[in-house]
N, C-alpha and C positions, 0 to 999 in steps of 0.2 A: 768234616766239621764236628766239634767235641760236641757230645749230649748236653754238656753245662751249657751252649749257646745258641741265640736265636737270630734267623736271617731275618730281619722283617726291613720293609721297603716302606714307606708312607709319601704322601706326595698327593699332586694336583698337576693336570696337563688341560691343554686344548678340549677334548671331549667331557672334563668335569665339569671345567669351570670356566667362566667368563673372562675378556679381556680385562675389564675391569679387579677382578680380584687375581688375575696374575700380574697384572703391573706392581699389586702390593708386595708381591714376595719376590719381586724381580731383585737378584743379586749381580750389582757390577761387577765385571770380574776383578778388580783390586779388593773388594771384600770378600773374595769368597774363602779365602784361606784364611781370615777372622773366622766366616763364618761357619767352615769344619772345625775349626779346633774349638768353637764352642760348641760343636754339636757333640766331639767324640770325649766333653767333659761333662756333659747332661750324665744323671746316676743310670748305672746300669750298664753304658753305650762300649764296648770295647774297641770299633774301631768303627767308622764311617765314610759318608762320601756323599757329596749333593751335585745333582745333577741339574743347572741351572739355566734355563735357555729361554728364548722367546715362548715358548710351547708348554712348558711343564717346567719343574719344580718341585724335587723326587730325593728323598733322606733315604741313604741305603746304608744299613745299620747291622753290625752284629751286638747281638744282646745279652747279657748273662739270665740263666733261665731262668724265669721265676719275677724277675724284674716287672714293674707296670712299662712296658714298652711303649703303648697306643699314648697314654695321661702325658708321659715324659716327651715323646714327641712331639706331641700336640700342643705339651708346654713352651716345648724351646721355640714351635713357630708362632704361639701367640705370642713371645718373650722377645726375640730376635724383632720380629716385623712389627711388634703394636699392633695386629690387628685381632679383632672381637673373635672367640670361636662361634659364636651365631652368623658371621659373615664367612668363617672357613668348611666348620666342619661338613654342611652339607657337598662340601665339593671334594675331599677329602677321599682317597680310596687306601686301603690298606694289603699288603701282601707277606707270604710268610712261609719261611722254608720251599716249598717246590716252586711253588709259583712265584715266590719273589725271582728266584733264578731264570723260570720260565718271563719272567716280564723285562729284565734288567735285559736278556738276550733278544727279545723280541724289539727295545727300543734300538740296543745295538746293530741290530741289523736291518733296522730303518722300518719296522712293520707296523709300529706305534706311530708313527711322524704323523704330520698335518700331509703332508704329500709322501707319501708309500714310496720307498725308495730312492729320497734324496741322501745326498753324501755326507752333508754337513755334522748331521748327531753323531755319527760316530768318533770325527773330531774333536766334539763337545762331550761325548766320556770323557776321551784321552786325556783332554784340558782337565777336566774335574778331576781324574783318576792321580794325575803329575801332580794337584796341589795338593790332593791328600795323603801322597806321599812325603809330599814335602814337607807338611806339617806332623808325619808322626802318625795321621790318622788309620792310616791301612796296615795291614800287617799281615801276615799268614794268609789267614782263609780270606778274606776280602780281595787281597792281591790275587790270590788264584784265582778269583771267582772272575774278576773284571775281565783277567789276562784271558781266561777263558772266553768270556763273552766277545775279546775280538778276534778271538780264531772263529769264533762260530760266524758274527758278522763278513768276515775273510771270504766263509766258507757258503754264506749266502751268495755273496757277490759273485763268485767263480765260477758257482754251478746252477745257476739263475739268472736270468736277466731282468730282475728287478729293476737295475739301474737304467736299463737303456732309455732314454725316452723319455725320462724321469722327466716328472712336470717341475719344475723348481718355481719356488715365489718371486722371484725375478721372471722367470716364462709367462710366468700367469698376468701379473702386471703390465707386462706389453700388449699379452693377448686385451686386457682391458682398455689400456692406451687406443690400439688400433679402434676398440670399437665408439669410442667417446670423441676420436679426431679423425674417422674414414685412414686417412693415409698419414703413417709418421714423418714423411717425408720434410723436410727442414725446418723442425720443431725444435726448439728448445727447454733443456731440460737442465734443472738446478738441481743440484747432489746437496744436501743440508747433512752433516756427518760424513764420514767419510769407512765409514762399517763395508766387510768384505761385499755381504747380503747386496747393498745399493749400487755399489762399484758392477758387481757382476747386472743385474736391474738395467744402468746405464751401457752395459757394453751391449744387451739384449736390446735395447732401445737404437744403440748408433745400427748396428747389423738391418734395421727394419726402417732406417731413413735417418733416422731423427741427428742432426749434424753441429747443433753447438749447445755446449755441454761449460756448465758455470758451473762450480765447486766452493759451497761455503763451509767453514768447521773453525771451531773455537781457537787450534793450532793451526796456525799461518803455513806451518812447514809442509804439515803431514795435506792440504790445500793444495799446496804448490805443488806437490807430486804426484798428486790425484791429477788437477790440471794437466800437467805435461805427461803424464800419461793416456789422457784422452786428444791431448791438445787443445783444452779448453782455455776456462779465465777464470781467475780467483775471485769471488765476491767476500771481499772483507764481514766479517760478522757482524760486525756494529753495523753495518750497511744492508742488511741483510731483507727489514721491510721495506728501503727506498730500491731494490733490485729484484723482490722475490718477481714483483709482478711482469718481468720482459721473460720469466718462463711458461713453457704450455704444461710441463709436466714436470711436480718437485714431487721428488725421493727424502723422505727426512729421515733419520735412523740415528738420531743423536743420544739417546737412552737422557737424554736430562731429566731435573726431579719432574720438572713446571712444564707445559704444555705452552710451545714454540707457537703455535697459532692458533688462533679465534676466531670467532664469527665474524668481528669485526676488522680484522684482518682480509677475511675473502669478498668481505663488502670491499675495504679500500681497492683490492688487487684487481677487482672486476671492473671496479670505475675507472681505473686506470689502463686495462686492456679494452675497453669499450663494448664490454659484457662478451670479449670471445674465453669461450671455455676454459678452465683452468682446473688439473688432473692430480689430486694430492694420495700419493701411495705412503703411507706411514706404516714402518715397519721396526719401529721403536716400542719396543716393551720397557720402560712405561711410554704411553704413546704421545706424541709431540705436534698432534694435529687435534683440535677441539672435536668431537663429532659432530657437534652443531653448524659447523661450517658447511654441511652437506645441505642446512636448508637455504645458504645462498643460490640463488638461481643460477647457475652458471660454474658452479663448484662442484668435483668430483672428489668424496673424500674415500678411500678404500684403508680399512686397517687391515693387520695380520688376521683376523678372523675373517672379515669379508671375502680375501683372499685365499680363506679354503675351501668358500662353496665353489668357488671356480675352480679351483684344485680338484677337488671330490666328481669334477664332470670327467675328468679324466683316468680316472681310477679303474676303471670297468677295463681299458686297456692291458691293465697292468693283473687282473683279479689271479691269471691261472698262475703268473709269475709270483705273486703274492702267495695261493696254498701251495707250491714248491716250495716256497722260502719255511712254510708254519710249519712242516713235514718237518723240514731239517732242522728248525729249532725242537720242534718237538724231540725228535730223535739224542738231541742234541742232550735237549736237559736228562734226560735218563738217563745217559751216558753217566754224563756229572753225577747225577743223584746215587748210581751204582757206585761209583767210584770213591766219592765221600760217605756211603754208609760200609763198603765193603775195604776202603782201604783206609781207614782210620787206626795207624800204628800203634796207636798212643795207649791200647787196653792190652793189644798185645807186650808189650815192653812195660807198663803197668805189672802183667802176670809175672813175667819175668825177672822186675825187682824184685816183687812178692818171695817167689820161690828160692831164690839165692838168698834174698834175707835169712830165710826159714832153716838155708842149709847151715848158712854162717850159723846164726842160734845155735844151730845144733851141735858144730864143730866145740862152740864155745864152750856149751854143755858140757859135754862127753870129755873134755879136756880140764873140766872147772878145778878138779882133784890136783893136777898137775900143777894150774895156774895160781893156786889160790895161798902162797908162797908170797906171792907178789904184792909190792906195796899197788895204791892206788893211783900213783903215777904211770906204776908202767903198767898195770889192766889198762888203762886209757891207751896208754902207747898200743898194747894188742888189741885194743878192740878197732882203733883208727888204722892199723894195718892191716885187720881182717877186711874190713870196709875200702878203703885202698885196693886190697888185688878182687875184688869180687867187683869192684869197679871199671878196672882192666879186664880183668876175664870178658867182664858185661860189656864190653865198648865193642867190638866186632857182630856180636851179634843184633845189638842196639841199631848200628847204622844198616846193616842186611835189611833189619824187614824196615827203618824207615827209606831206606833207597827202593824196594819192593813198593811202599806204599805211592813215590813219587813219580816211579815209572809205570804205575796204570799196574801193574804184577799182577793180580790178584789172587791168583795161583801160588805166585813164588810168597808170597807173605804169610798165606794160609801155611803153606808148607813148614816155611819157617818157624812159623809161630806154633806148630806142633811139634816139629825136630827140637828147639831150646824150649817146650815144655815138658814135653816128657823127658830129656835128659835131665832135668831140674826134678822133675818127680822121681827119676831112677838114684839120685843120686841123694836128694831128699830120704830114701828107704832106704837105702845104703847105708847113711847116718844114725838111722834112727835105728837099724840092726844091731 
């Protein structure tokens, strides 16, 4: 990473900040590639990437040094979202140089999650990672950092068992299910959205009893093959509160702006099932279930938050598999961190224009007597040919130590970078003899 530039990470997740003020900065995913390319044109930003999920909410940024990095951030998300920094900034954490690397890797390999070890974040870079490329925003060191961070997540996975067992917010949801209905046994469950999250929710639910399964969502189509793929029944949308209530347990995850149901809603639905229990999992960031409905008598409302203290009972399973995993990230970032302060080309081949320039000079020098016959056309002609073969000369050695610096060398570039400076200094005295 050049010394001109700055890694910094800014962001808000699960442990910061409430449901509430992450539903503000909740980014669909068809804005999110608006919302890189306005981030990597805030002053300063050279290349970026947001990390945008039910959970968190994370601007990963190289900086020009010197730049107000923290004001500038902190401007694009009160800019972007509309929302107050008295409502942000207390939830707000900031990271920089080691430790942004160390954190970016740590979410990558699932150790930052709401559940320790589930699959999906890492999918959730990738997705972030592809738009930022698409838009232009990654480039060099950002590219290598990410690409990095999923070998490391790779390399969690392999040699850990992290994953096994993993409690996912669909497990955890059934486990709740069970305890609010005794037996899921031929229960029915309304899908409202048609999100991976719910889908997998409902197959955890059929496996545990539960046998007819209604699917409601804004597109009729993307319904229809949710349905036949459980073997369900499509509830048309517009039909959605004369149906909600022949379910025991709705799933909603429809990320809409406005909140799908209310209080007065779980009153209708309760009247309508004759006060038997009715089990709302909403796992929609922004969220599409009122909280208030929980003070219906006979209403179970559970969000993505309520959903990690049950999460978190499971944890202690996973603890030792968890400090194996912090080991190898650790390990991990030093690696990086050696590698980018030890193998940075760019001063080496700096030196090295340097000292050719100085030979040329000198050439030109020592020869001025000769040349000074010549109109001012053709000194330009010789000065553009001296720069031309000291160009050529310089291209072989140029690609040596940056190939050195790409393959981890650190040896072979040192080397390098001594062998083409002292022949530049020999030849330098030679000149000047």
């Amino acid at each position: 990473m050049s010394h001109d530039l700055n890694l910094v990470l800014l962001g808000v997740n699960h442990n910061t900040a409430p449901i509430e003020v992450r539903e503000r900065l909740a980014i669909p995913a068809g804005r999110l590639a608006d919302a890189t390319r306005t981030l990597v044109h805030q002053p300063g930003v050279k290349e970026g990437l947001i990390l945008s999920t039910c959970n968190r909410v994370e601007l990963l940024t190289l900086q020009e040094n010197g730049s107000s990095t923290h004001a500038d951030l902190l401007r694009f998300l009160q800019e972007y979202f509309a929302i107050t920094p008295a409502s942000l900034t207390p939830h707000l954490y900031e990271y920089r140089e080691r430790e942004a690397v160390r954190h970016l890797f740590r979410v990558a390999s699932s150790l930052d999650s709401m559940v320790v070890g589930e699959p999906q974040i890492l999918g959730q870079v990738k997705e972030s990672y592809t738009v930022a490329r698409e838009v232009g925003a990654v480039a060099g060191t950002l590219d290598s950092l990410v690409q990095r961070a999923f070998t490391v997540a790779k390399k969690v996975r392999s040699e850990t068992q992290i994953g096994s067992n993993s409690v996912s917010i669909a497990s955890v949801a059934v486990d709740l299910a069970r305890k609010i209905f005794g037996s899921l046994d031929g229960k029915t469950v309304l899908l409202v959205g048609a999100g991976k999250m719910s889908e997998l929710a409902a197959r955890h639910l059929i496996q545990q009893g539960a046998s007819n399964i209604l699917v409601a969502n804004r597109t009729i189509e993307r319904a229809e093959k949710i349905a036949e793929q459980f073997r369900g029944q499509v509830v048309p949308f517009e039909a959605l509160y004369d149906q909600a209530a022949r379910a025991d347990i709705v799933i909603s995850s429809t990320g809409a702006p406005q909140k799908l149901f209310d209080r007065s809603h779980g009153q209708h639905f309760l009247h309508s099932r004759r006060n038997r229990p009715m089990f709302f999992i909403d796992i929609a960031v922004p969220r599409d279930v009122d909280p208030g409905m929980n003070e219906v008598e006979g209403c179970f409302v559970y969000d993505i938050d309520d959903l990690q203290q049950v999460a978190a009972a499971n944890l202690a399973d996973r603890s030792r598999e968890a400090a194996a995993a912090e080991t190898i990230v650790t390990r991990e970032v030093e690696k990086y961190q050696q590698r980018v302060q030890s193998l940075d080309a760019a001063p080496a081949i700096r030196n090295l224009q340097e000292h050719a320039e100085v030979i040329r000079q000198g050439e030109l020098r020592r020869s001025s007597g000769k040349l000074a016959g010549l109109t001012e056309e053709q000194q330009a002609a010789v000065d553009a040919l001296t720069r031309s073969l000291i160009n050529k000369f310089l291209h072989a050695p140029m690609t040596a130590l940056r190939e050195a610096a790409r393959d981890g060398d650190a040896q072979a570039l040192q080397d390098l970078e001594t062998l083409y400076t002292n022949q530049s200094r020999n030849k330098t005295g030679q000149t000047n003899r």
